[in-house]
N, C-alpha and C positions, 0 to 999 in steps of 0.2 A: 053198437057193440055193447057186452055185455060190463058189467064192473069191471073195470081196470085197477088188477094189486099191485103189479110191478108195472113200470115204464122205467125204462132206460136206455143209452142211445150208445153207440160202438163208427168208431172210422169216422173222424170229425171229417167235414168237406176243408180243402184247405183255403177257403177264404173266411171259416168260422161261419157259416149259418145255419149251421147243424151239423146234426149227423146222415151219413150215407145210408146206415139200418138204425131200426128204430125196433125194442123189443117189448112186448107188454107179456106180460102173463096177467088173462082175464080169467073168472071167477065163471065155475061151473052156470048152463044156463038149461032152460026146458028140452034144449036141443042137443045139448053137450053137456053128461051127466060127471065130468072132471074138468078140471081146470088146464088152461090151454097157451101153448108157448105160439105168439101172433107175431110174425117178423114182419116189417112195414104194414101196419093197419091201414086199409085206405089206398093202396097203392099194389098194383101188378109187381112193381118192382124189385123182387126177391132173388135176385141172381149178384154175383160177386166175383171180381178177380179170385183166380182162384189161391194166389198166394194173399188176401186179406183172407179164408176161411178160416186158418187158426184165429184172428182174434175175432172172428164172430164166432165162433164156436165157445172162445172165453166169454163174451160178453154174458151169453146165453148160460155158461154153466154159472157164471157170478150173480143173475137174476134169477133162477133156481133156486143158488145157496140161499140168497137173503129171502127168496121165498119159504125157505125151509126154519130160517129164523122165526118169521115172522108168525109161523106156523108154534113154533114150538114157544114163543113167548105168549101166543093166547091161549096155550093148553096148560100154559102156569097158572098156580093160584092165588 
């Protein structure tokens, strides 16, 4: 996989071993000429009760936001 900016995780499992989704946003590659929202990297596993969507849909717009921080604190001078 290509650079990993964000990683963050959404809908802990409840014995604590993680998380159920996993989200990265990876860094433009020869084959992907933007940067890419990846829901469980590594794994088929991308479906969800459907009343957890709303908070993977948060998770997702919170790894954006701080994508868009992070954007804007390197275009400072």
């Amino acid at each position: 996989m290509s650079d990993v900016i964000i990683r963050t995780g959404a809908l802990p499992y409840e014995d604590g071993s993680g998380f159920e989704v996993e989200i990265y946003i990876v860094a433009a590659t020869e084959y992907f000429d933007h940067e890419r929202v990846v829901l469980n990297p590594g794994s088929e596993f991308t479906d969800f009760a459907l009343d957890d969507w709303p908070e993977v849909r948060d998770a997702i717009d919170r790894a954006i936001a701080a994508r868009r921080q992070l954007n804007s604190k390197e275009q400072e001078p």
